[in-house]
Biopython code that builds the backbone (N, CA, C, O; Angstrom):
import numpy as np
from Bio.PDB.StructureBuilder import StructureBuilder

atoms = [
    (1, "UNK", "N", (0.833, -1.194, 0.000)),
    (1, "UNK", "CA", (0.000, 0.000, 0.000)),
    (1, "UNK", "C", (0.870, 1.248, 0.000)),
    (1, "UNK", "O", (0.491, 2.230, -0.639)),
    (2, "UNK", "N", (2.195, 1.273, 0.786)),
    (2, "UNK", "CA", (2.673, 2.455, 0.793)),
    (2, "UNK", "C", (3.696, 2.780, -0.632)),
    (2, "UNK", "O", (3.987, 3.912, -1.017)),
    (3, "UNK", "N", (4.020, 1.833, -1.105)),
    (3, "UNK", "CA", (4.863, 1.654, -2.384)),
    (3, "UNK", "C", (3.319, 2.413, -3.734)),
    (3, "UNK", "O", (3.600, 3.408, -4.402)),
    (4, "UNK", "N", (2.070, 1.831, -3.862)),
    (4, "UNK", "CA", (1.536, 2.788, -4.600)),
    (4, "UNK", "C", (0.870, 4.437, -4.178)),
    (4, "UNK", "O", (0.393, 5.274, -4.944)),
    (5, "UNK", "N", (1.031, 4.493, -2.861)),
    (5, "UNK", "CA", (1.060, 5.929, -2.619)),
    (5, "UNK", "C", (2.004, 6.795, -2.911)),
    (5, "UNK", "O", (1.814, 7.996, -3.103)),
    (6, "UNK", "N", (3.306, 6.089, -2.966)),
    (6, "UNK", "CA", (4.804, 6.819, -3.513)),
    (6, "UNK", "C", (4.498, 7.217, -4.888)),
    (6, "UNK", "O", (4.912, 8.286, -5.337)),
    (7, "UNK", "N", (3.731, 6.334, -5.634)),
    (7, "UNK", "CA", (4.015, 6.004, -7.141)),
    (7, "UNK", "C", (2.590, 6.911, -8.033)),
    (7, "UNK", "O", (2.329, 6.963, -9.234)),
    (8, "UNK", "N", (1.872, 7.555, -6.791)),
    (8, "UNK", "CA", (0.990, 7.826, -7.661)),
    (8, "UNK", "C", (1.162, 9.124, -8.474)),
    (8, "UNK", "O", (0.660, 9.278, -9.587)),
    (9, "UNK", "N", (1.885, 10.017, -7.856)),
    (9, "UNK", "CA", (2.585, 11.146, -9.079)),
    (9, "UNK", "C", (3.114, 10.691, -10.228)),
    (9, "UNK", "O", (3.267, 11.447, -11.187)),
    (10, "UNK", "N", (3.434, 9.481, -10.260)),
    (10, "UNK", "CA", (4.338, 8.948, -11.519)),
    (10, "UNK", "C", (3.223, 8.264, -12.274)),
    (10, "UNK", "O", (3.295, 8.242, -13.503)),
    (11, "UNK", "N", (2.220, 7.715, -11.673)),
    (11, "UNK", "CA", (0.741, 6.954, -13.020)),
    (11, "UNK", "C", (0.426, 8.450, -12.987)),
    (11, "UNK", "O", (1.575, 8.625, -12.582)),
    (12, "UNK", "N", (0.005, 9.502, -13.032)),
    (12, "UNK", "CA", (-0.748, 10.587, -13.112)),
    (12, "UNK", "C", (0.445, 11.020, -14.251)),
    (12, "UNK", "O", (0.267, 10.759, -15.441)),
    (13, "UNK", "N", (1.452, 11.583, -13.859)),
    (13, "UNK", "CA", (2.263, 11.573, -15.080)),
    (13, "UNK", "C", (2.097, 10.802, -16.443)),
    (13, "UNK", "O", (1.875, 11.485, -17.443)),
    (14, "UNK", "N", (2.169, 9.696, -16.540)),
    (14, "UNK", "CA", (1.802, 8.798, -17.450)),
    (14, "UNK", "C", (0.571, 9.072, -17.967)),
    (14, "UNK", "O", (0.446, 9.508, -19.111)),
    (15, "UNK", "N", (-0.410, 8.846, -17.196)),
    (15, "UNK", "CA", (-1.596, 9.171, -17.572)),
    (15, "UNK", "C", (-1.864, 10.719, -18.361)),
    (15, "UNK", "O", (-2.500, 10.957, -19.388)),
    (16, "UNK", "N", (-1.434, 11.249, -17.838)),
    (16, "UNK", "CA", (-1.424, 12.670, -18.679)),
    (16, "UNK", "C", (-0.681, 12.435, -20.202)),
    (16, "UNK", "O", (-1.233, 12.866, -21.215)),
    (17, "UNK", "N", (0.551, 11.753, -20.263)),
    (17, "UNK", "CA", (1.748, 11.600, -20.984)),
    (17, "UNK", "C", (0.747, 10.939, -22.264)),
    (17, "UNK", "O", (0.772, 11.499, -23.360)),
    (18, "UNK", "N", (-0.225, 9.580, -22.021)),
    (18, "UNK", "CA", (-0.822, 8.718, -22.585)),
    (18, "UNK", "C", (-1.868, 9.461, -23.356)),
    (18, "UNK", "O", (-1.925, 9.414, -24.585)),
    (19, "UNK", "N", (-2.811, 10.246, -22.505)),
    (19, "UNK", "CA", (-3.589, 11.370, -22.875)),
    (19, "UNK", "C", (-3.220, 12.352, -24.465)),
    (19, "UNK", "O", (-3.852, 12.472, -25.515)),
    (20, "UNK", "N", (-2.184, 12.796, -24.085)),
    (20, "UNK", "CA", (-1.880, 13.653, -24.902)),
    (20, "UNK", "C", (-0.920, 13.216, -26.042)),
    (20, "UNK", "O", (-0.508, 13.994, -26.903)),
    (21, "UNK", "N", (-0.584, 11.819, -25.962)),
    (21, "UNK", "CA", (0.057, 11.264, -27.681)),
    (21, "UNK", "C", (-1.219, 10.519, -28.179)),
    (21, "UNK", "O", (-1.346, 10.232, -29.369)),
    (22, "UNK", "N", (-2.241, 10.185, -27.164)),
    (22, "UNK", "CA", (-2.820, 9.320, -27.824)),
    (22, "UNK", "C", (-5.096, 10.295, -27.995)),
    (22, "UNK", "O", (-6.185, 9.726, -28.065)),
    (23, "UNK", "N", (-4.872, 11.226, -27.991)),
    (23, "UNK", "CA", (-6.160, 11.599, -27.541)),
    (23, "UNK", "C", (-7.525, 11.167, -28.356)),
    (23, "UNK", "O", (-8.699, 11.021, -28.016)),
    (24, "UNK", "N", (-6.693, 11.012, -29.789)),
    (24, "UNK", "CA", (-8.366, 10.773, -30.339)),
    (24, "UNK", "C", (-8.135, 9.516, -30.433)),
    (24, "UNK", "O", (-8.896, 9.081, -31.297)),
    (25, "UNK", "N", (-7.251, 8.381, -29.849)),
    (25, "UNK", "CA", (-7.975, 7.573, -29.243)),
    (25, "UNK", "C", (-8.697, 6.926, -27.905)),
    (25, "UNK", "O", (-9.450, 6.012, -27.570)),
    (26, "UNK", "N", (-8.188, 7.678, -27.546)),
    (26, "UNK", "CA", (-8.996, 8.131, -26.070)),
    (26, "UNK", "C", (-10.384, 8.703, -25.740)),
    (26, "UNK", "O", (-10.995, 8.588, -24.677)),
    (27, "UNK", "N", (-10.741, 9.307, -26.800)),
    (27, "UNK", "CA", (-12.004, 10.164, -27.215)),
    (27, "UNK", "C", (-12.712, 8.504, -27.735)),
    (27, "UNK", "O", (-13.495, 8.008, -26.925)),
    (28, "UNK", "N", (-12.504, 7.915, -28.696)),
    (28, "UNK", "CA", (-13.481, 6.946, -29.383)),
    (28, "UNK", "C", (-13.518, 5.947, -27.749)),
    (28, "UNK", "O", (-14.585, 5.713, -27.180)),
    (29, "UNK", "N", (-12.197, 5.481, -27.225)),
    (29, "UNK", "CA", (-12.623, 4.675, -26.183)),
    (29, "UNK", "C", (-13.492, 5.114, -25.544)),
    (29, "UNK", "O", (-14.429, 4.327, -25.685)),
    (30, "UNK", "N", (-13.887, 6.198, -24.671)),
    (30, "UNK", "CA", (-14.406, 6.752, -24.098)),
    (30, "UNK", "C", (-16.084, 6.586, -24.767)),
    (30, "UNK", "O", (-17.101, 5.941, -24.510)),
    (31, "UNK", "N", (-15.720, 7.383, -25.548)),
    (31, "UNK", "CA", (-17.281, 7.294, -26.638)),
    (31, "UNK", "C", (-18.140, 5.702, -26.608)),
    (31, "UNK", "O", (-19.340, 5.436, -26.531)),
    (32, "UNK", "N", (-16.534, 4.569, -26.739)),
    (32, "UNK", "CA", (-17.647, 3.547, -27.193)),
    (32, "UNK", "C", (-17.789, 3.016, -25.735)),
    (32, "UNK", "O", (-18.915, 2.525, -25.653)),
    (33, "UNK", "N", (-17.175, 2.912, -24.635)),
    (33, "UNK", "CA", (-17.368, 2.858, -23.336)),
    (33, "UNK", "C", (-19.183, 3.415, -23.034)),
    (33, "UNK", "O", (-19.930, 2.596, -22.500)),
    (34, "UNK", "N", (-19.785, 4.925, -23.453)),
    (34, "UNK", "CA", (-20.409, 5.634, -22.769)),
    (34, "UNK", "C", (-21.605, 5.008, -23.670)),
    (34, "UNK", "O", (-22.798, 5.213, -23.446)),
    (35, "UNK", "N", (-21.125, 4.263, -24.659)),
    (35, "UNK", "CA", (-22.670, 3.945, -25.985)),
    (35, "UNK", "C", (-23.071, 2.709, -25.174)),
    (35, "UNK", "O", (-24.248, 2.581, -24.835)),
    (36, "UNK", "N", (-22.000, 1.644, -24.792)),
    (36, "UNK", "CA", (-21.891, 0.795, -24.369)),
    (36, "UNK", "C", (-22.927, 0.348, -23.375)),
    (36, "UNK", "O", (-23.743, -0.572, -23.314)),
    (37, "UNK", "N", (-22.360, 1.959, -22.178)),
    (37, "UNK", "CA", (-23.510, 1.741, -20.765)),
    (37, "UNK", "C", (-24.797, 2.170, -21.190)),
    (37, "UNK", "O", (-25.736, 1.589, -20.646)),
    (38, "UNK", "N", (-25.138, 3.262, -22.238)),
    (38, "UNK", "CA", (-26.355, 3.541, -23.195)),
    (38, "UNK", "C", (-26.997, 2.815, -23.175)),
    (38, "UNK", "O", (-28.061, 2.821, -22.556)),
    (39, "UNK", "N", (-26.365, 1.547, -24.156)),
    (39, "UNK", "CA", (-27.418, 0.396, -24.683)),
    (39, "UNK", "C", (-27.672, -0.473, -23.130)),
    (39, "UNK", "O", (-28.844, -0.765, -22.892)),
    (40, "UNK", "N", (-26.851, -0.790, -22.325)),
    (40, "UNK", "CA", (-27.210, -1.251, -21.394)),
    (40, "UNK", "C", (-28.155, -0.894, -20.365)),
    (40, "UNK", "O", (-28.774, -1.700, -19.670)),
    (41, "UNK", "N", (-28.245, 0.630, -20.299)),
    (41, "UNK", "CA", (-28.901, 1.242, -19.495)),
    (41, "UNK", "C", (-30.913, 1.003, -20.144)),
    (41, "UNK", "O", (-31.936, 0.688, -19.537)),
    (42, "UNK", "N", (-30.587, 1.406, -21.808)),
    (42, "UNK", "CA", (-31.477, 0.967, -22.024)),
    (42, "UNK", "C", (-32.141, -0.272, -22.175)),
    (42, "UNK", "O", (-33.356, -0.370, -22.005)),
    (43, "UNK", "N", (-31.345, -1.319, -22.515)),
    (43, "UNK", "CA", (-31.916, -3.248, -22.205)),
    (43, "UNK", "C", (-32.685, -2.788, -20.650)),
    (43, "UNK", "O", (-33.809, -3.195, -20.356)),
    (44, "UNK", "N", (-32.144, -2.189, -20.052)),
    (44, "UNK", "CA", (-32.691, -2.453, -18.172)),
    (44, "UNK", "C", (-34.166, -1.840, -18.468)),
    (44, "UNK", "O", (-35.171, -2.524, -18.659)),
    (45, "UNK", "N", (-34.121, -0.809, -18.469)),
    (45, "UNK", "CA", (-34.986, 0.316, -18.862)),
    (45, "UNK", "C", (-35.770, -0.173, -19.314)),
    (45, "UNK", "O", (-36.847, 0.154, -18.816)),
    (46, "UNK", "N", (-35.879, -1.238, -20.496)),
    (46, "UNK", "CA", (-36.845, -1.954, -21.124)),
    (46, "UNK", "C", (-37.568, -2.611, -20.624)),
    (46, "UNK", "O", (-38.784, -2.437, -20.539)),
    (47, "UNK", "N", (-36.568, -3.988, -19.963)),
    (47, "UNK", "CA", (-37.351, -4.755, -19.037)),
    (47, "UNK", "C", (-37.812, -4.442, -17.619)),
    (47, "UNK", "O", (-38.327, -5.357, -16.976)),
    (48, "UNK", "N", (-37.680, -3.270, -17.084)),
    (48, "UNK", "CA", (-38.459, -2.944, -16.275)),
    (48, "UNK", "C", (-39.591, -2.513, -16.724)),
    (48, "UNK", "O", (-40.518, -3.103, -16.169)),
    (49, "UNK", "N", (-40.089, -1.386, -17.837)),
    (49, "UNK", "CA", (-40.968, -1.181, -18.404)),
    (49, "UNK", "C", (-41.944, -2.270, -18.725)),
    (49, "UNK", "O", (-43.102, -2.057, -18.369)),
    (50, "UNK", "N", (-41.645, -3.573, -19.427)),
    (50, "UNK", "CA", (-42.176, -4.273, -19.970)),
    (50, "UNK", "C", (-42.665, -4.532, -18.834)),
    (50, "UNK", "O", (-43.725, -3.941, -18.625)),
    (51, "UNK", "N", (-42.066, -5.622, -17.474)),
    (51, "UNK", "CA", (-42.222, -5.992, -16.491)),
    (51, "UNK", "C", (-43.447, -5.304, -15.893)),
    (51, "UNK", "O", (-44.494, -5.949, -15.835)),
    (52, "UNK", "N", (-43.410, -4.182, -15.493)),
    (52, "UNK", "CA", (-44.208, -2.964, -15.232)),
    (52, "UNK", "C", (-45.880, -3.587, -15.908)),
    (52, "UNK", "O", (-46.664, -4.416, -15.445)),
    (53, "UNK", "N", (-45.929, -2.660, -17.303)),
    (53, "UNK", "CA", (-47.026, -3.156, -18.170)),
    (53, "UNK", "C", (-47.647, -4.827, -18.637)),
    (53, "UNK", "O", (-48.708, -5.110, -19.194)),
    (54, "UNK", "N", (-46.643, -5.644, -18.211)),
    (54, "UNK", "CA", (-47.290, -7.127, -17.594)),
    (54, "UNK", "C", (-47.935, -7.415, -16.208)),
    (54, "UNK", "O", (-48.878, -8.197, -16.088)),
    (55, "UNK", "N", (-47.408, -6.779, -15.231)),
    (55, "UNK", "CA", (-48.314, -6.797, -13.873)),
    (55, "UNK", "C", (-49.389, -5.808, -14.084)),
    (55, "UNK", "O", (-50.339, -6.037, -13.335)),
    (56, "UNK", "N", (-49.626, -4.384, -15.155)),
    (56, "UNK", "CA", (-50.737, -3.969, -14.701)),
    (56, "UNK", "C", (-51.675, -4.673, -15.204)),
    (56, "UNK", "O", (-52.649, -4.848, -14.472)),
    (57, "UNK", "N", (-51.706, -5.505, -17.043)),
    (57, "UNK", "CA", (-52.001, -5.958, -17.699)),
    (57, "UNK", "C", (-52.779, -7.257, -16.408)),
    (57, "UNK", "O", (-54.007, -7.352, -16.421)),
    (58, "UNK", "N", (-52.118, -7.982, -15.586)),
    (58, "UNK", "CA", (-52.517, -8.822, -15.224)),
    (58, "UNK", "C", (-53.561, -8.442, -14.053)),
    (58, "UNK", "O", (-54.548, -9.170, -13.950)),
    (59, "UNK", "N", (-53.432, -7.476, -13.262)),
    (59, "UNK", "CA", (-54.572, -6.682, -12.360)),
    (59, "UNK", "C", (-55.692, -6.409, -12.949)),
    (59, "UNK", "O", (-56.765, -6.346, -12.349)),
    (60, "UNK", "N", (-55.534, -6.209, -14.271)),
    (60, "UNK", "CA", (-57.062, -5.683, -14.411)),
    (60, "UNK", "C", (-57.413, -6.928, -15.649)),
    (60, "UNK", "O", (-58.071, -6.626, -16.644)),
    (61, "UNK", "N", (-57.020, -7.969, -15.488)),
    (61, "UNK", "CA", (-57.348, -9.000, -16.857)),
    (61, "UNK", "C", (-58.676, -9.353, -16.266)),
    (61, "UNK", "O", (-58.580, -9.718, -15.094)),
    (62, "UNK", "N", (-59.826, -9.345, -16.728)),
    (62, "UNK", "CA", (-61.469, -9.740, -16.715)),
    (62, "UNK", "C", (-61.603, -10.773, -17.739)),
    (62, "UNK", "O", (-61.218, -10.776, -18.908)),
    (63, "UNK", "N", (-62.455, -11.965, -16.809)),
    (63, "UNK", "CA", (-62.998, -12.907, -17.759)),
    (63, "UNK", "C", (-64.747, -12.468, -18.186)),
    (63, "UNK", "O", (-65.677, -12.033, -17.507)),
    (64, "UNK", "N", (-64.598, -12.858, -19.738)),
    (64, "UNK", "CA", (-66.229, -12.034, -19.993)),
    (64, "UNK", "C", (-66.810, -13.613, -20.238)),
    (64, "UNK", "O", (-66.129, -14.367, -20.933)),
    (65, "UNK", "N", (-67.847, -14.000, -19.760)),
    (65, "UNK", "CA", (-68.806, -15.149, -19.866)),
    (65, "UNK", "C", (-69.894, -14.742, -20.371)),
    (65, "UNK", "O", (-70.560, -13.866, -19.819)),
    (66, "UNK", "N", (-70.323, -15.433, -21.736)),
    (66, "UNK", "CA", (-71.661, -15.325, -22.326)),
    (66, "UNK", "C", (-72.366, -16.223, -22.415)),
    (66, "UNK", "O", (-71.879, -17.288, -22.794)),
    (67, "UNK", "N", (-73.418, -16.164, -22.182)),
    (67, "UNK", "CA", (-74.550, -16.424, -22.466)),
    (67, "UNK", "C", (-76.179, -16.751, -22.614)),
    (67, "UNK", "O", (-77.008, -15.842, -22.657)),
    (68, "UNK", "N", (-76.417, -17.689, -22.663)),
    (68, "UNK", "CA", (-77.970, -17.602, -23.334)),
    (68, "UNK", "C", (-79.242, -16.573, -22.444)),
    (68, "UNK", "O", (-79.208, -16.800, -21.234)),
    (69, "UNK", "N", (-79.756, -16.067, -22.644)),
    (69, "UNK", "CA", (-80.789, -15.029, -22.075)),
    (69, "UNK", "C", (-82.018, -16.709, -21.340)),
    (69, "UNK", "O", (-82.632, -16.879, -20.286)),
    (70, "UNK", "N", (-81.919, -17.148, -21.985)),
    (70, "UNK", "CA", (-82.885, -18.458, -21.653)),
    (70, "UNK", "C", (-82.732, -18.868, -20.016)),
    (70, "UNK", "O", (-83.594, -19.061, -19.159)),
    (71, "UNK", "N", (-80.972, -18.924, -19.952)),
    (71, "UNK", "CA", (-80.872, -19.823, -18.567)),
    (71, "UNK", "C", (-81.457, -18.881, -17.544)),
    (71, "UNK", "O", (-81.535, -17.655, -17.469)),
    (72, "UNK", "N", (-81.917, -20.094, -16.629)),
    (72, "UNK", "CA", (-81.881, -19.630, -14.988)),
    (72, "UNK", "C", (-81.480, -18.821, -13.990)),
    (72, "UNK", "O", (-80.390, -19.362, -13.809)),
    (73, "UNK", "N", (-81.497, -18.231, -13.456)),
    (73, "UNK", "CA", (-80.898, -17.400, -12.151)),
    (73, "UNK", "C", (-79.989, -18.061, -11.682)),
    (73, "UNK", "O", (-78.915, -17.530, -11.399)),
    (74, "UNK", "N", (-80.316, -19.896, -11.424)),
    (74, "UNK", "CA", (-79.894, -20.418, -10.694)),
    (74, "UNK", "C", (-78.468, -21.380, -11.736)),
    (74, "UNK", "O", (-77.319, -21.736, -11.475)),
    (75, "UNK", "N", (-79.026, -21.442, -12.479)),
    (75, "UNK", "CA", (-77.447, -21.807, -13.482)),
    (75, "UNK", "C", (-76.594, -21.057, -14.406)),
    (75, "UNK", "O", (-75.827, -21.369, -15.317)),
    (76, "UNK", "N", (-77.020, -19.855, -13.815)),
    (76, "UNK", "CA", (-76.199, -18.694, -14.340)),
    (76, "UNK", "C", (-74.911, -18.465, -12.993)),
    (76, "UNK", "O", (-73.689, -18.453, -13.139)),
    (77, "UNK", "N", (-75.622, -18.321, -11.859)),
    (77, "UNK", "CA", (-74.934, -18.301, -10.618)),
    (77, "UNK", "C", (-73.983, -19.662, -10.580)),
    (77, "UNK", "O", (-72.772, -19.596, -10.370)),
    (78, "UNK", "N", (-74.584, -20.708, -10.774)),
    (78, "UNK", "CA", (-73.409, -21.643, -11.068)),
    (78, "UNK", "C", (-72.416, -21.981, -12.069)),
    (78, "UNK", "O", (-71.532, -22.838, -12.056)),
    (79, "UNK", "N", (-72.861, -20.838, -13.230)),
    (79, "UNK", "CA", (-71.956, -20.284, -14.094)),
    (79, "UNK", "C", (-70.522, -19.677, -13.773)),
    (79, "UNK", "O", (-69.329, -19.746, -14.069)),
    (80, "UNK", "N", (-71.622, -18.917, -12.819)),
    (80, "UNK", "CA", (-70.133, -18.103, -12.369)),
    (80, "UNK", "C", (-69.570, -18.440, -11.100)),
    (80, "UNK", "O", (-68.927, -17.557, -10.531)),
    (81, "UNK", "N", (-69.697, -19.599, -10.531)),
    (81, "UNK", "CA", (-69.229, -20.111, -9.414)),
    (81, "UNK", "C", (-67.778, -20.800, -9.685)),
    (81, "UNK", "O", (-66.684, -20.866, -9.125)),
    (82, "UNK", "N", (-68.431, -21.290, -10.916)),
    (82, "UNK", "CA", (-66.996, -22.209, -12.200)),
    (82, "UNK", "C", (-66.222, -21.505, -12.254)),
    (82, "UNK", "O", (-65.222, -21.738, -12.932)),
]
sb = StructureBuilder()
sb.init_structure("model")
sb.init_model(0)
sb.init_chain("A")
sb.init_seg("    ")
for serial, (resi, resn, name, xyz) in enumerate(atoms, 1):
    if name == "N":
        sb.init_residue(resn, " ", resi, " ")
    sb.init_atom(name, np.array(xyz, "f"), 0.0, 1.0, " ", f" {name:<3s}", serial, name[0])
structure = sb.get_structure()
């Protein structure tokens, strides 16, 4: 631990040194790094959304039962007992 506290003026050096021979490729890394977490951010984004609009979808899902005007009171009620 105390050997990279000595050393960290010297990566900052470098790092600057690296920076400035190499910048526009440093710029595209960067770039494709930030598209990278983009698309990822959006995959999440998605499936929470989706996730989301499947549970409301399922709260309000209604079964509709039809039929005949003919039947009973009493086998209509056991219609819907089924």
């Amino acid at each position: 631990m105390r050997s990279i506290s000595k050393n960290i003026g010297y990566f900052l050096k470098e790092t600057g040194t690296i920076i400035k021979v190499n910048i526009l490729s440093n710029f595209f890394s960067l770039l494709s790094t930030a598209l990278i977490f983009f698309i990822v951010a959006m995959v999440i984004s998605g499936w929470w959304t989706g996730s989301q609009i499947i549970r409301a979808l399922q709260e309000e899902a209604e079964i509709n039962v039809y039929y005949t005007e003919a039947m009973s009171p009493e086998a209509i009620s056991k219609l819907a007992e089924k």
